[in-house]
N, C-alpha and C positions, 0 to 999 in steps of 0.2 A: 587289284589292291585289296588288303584285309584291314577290318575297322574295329577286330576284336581284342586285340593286344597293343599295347601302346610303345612307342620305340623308348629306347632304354633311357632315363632320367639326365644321364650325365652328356649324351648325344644332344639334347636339345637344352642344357645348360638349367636343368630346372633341379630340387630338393626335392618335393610332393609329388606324388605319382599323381595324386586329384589335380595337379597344373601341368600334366602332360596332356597335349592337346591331338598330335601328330600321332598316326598307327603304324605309318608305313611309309615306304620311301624307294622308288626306281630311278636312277638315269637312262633318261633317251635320247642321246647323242651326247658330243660334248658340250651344249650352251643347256640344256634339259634338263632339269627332272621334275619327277611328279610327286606329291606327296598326296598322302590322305589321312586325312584328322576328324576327329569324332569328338563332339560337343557334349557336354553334362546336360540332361535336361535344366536342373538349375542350379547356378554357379554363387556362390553366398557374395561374390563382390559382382561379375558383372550384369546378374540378373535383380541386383537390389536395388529394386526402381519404383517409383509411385505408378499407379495403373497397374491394368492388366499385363504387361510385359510381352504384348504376343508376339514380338517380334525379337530376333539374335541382337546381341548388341554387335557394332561391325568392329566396337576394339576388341572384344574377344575375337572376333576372322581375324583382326590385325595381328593378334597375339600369335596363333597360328600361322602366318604367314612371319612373323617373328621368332618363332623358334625353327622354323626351316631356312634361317640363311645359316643357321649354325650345323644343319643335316648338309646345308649343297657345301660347304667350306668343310666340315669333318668328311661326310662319304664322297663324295664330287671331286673335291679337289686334293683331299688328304690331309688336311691341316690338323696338328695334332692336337688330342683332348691337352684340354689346359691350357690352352693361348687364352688371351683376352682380347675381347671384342669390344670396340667402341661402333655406336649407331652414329652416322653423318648424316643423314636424312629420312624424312619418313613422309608419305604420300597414300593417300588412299579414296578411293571414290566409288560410290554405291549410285548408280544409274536407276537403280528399280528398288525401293525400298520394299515392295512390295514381295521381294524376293526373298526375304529375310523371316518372311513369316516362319515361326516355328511348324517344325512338323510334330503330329503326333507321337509316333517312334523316335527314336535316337536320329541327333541333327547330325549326317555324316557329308564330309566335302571331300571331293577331289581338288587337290591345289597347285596349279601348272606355274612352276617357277623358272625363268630364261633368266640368263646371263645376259646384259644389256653390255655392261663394261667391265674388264680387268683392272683393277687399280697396282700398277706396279711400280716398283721399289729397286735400289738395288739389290738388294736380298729377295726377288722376285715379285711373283702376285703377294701383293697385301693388303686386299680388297676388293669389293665386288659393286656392281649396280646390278641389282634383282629384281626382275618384274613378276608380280602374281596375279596369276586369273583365280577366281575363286569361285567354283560351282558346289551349290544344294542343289541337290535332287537332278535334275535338269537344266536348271536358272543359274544366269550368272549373280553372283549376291555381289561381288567384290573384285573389284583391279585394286592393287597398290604397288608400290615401286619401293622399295627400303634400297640406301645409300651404306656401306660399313667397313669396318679393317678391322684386323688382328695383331699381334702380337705377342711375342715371347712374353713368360711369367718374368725373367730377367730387364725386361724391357719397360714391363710392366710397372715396375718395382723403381724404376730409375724413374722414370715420366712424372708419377704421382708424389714421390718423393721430391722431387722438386718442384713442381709446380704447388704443393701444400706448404714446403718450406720456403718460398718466396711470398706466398699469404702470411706467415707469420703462424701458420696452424700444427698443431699436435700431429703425427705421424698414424693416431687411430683416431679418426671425428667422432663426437658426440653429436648426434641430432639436437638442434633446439626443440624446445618444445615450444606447444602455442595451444591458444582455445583453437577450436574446430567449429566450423560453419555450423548452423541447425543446419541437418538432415533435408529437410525437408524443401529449403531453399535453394537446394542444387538437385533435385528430384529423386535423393537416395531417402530409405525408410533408417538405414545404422547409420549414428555416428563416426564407426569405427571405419568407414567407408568415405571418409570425405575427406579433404584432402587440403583446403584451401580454410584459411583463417575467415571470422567472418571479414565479407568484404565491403567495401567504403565506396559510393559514388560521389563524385563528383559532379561540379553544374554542366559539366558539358556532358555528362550520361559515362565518362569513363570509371569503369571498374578496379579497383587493385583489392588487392589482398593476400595475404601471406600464405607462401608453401608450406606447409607443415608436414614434414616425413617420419613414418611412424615406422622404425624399423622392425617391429614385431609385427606387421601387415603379413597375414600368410600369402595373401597372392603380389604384394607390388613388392615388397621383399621376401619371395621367396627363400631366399638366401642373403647373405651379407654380402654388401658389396658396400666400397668404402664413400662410395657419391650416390645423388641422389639417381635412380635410373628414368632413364627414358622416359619408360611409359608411365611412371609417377608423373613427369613431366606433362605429358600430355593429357593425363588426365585432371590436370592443376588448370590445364586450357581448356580442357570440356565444362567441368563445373563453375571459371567466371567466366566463362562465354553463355553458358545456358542459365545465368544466374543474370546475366547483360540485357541476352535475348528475352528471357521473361519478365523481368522489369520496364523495357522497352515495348511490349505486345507484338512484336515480332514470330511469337510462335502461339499455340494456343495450348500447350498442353505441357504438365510438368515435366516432364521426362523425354523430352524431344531427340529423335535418334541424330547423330552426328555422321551425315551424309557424304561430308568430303572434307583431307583435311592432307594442309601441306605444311611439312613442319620441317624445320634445321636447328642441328645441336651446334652451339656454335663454340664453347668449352664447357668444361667438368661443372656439374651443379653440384657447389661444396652444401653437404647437408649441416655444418656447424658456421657456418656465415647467413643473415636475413638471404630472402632468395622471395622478393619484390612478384608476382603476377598481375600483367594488367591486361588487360581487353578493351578495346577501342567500342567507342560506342557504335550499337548495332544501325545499321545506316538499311533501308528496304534493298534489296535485291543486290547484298553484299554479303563476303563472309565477314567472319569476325575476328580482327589482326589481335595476337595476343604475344603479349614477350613476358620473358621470365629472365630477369633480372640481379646479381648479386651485386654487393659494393665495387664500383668503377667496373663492371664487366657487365655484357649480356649472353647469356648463358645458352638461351633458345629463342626461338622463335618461331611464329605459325601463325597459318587462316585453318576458323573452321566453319564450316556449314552445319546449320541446323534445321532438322524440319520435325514438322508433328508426326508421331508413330499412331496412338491412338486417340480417338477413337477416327476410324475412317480413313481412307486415303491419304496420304502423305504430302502433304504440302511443299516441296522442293523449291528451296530457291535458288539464283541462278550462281553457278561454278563462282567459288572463292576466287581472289585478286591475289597474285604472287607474293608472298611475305616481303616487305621492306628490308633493304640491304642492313646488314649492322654495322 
């Protein structure tokens, strides 16, 4: 596997060559492949953290492991450039936090992805369940499981058009706008990196606060797309979860790494309807239930685990509780 050349921009569904994560790419059998991906020393959105940062964030491994179901579904199975991909679930768990520690040189991973399930259609496979192992150096940093389908541009096109035109919405969204958290309450240094309106507790410790999608974000909008995406999403559930947990002393340190986290899309997050995040209150040796909500629908849902990164040993608490049916 080579970590000097990055695989081609349109392959792994990205604009910016600085957001290609992935170098390379083998099948080993038919359920197989391997990929390997090569990390930026420092990434202006996932390394913007309070502390010394000495550890990987694991949504960037997530990310990587995120742009390789679009590698196993283009070279693996054939599916052509230009379908559309919707994400159906997301999973992921870091065993040894300590594994994540930065290395000195370039952070390079091999990333073993298995076919768990075919999702078929009558129009054949139109979907996958993908499992990833994730090794630094020697150490495993990362397992996660990503759930997703495809689709014709034609298909595409029919779907969103009417599901926006039974909202009552315009055919191109406008993002709303909103104020933005202070920085420093979800453990980022930029503004331009937060994600979540400031948020409101309530007496029983529950969190909410507004989604705020900034479609000029060079990394969470890479490109246009006409909903709010995914990882937007879940990063709307890191910062009131870590913003739950430190109000609550459940962690000790600002910027606490997000250990383990199960998450379901449950429909399209309209970026020009309010779009509701709340986070249950942090409870000792639970993860943290978080929904994202739009008018009469729930959009997503997730647990996420939090522990202290620095200074010191990693404080892990015990595996998250299944997300709540919707």
């Amino acid at each position: 596997m080579q970590f000097t050349r990055k695989l081609p921009k349109d392959l792994v569904h990205r604009s910016a060559v600085a957001e290609v994560f992935l170098t390379d790419a083998e099948s080993r059998g038919d359920d197989e492949m391997v990929l390997a991906a090569r990390f930026p020393r420092r990434h202006a959105f996932y390394d913007d953290v309070l502390g010394p940062g000495r550890r990987l964030d694991p949504f960037l491994l997530l990310e990587a492991c995120r742009q390789g179901i679009f590698v196993v579904a283009h070279r693996h199975l054939g599916v052509r450039l230009g379908h559309k991909f919707l994400l159906r679930a997301m999973e992921f768990e870091v065993r040894d936090p300590s594994a994540l520690t930065r290395p000195e040189g370039p952070a390079d991973a091999v990333i073993t992805s298995r076919i768990e399930r075919r999702f078929r259609t009558g129009a054949g496979i139109r979907g996958l369940r993908l499992a990833f192992t994730l090794v630094l150096g020697d150490r495993e940093a990362l397992r996660a499981r990503i759930d997703y389908s495809w689709m014709t541009p034609e298909e595409w096109a029919g779907l969103r058009s009417g599901q926006r035109g039974a909202l009552g919405l315009p055919a191109v969204p406008v993002a709303l706008r909103g104020p933005h958290v202070d920085p420093a309450l979800v453990g980022r240094r930029a503004r331009a990196n937060t994600v979540i309106s400031p948020p409101r507790t309530a007496e029983d410790g529950t969190h909410t606060a507004r989604l705020v999608a900034e479609t000029t974000h060079p990394t969470l909008y890479d490109h246009w797309v006409d909903h709010v995406p995914g990882m937007l999403e879940l990063e709307a559930f890191r910062q009131l979860a870590l913003r739950a947990a430190v109000s609550a002393g459940t962690v000790r340190t600002p910027s606490p790494l997000p250990v383990a986290l199960s998450a379901h899309f449950r429909r399209f997050a309209e970026m020009d309807l309010p779009l509701e995040c709340r986070a249950a209150p942090p409870l000792p040796g639970t993860g943290i239930e978080c929904t994202l909500r739009q008018p009469g629908a729930l959009a997503a849902e997730g647990v996420i685990r939090l522990a202290d990164a620095d200074p010191g040993p990693a404080r892990v608490l015990p595996a998250p509780t299944a997300p709540r049916a919707a």
